[in-house]
N, C-alpha and C positions, 0 to 999 in steps of 0.2 A: 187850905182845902183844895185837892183835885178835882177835876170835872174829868170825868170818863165817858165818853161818847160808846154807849155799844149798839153793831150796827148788823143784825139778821139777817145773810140771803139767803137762807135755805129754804126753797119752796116747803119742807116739811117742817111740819110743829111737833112732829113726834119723829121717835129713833133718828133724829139729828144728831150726828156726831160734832159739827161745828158748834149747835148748840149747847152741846152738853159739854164742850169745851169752854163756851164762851161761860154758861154758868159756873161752874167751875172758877172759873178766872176770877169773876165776880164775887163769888164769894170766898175767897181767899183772899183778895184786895180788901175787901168789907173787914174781913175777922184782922187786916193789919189795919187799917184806917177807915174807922164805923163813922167818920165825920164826913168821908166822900160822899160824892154827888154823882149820879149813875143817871144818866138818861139812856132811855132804851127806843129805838128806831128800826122798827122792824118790817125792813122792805122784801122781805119774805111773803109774807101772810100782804103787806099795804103797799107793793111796788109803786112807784115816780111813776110818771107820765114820760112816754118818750118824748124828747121836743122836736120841735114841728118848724115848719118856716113863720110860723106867725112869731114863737117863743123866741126866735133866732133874732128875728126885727126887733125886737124888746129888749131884748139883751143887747144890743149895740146901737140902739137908739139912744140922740143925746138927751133929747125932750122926749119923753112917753106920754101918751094918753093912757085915760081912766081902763080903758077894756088892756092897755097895754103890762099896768100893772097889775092887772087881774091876771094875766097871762105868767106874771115873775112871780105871785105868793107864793105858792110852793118853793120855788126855787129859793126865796128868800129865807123862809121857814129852816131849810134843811141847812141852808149857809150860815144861818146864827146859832144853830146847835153844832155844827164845825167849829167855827169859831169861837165859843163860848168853852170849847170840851181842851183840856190840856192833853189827853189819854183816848187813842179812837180805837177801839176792841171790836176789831172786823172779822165774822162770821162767816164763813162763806166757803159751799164745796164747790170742787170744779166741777165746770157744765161741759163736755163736751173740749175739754180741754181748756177753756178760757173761762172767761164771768158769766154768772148767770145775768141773763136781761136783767133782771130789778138789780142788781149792781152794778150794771154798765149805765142804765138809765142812771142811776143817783148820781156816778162819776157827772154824768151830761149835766145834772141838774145843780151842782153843788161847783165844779170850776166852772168859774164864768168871770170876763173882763172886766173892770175897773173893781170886783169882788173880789173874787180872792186872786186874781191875777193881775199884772198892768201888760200893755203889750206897744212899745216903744221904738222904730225901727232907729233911731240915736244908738241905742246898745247893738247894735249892727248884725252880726248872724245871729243876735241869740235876744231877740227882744221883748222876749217873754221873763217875764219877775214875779214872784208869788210874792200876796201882800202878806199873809199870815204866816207865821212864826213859829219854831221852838216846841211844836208838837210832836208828840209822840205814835206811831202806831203797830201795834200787836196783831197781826195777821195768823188768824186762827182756822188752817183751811183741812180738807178732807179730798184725797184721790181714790179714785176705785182704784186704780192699778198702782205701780210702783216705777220708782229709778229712773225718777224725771232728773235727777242730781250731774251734775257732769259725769260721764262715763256711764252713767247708766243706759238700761235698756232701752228709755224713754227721753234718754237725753234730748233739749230743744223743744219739747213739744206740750213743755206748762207752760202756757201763758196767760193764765192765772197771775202766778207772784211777780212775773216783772211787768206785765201793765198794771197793776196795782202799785209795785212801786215808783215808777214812772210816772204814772200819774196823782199820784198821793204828793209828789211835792209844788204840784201846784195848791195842795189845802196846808202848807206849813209843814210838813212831815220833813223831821232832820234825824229823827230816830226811829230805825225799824227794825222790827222783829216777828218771825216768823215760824211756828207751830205747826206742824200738819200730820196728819193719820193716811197715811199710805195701806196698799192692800186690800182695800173694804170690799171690790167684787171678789175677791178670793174667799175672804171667811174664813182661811185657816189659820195656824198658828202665830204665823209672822204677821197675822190682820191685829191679832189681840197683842202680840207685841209690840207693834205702832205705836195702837191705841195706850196699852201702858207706859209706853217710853211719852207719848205726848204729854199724858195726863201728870205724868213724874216731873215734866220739863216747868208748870207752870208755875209751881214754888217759888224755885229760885231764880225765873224770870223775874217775878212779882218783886222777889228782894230786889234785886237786881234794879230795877225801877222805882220802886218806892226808896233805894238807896241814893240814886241817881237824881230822883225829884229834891232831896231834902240837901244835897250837894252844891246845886245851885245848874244852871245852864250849862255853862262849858261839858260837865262828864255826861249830859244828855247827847251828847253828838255821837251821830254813828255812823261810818262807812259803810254798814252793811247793807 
């Protein structure tokens, strides 16, 4: 059985294009594998708490106290449904060019040291190590505008997809893949082309990865 982590940040619960992508996705994984496990986290509508300096003492504290741990549930909460998910199906249009709060908050809430990271200054420039593994993530986003791609118009100025994946491999992420609907302040026809070319793309994503799961490890790896 898969575990699928799907993860909301659209402030809106309606005419969401991320959403309607990510359901989509969901159920199309479901109609190939009705035996998966879907948990749904949705920091859209229920955003994280931003952390504070008191969360910060807690998280690198050797010994905690009681109010200290009260300080990490949350953050433990969202770390063991990271952990627990093989498949993490993230939601989320650009805000202004990069994450919206409630998904830069969860990023804050969810890496954190001796959890899903160890930080070692022995391994010398680079003494950060992610503890979790072999995960997968499907990055499902939405741009008002277009030709953020090299050479485009917009070239340089998503930073959306590469702080997401940059920072995704501190929760295990060795496979990534990425969806998105370009256009949407326009509304004209190349807006509904996007949207059909995204919506056409998550098929044989899905094969692609339910081929890949049933493969074993190795064909899960991805440069992308």
């Amino acid at each position: 059985m898969t575990r699928l982590l799907r993860i909301d940040a659209s402030a809106r619960t309606s005419r969401s294009l991320t959403r309607a992508l990510a359901d989509q996705f969901i159920q199309c994984w479901l109609a190939r594998k009705p035996q998966d496990e879907i948990v749904l986290r949705d920091i859209g509508s229920n955003p994280p708490a931003f952390i504070t300096e008191d969360w910060i003492a807690a998280a690198f504290a050797k010994e905690r106290s009681a109010d200290q741990e009260a300080v990490l549930a949350h953050s433990n909460e969202l770390i063991v449904e990271v952990a627990s998910a093989d498949i993490l199906v993230m939601a989320t249009p650009m805000y202004n060019y990069g994450m919206p709060a409630a998904l830069k908050a969860w990023f804050d809430q969810v890496i954190r040291v001796d959890k899903t990271f160890t930080f070692d200054l022995a391994r010398g420039d680079t003494p950060l190590e992610p503890v979790l593994t072999d995960k997968t993530l499907v990055l499902l986003t939405s741009w008002g505008e277009f030709g953020f791609a090299p050479g485009g118009i917009n070239e340089g100025r998503d930073n959306l997809t590469p702080h997401v994946r940059t920072a995704s491999r501190y929760l295990g992420v060795e496979s990534f893949h990425h969806v998105g609907i370009e256009y949407q302040e326009f509304g004209d026809e190349r807006f509904q082309a996007s949207q059909d070319a995204a919506f056409a793309a998550l098929d044989p994503l899905i094969d692609e990865l339910v081929g890949a799961r049933a493969s074993g490890p190795a064909s899960r790896k991805s440069a992308a």
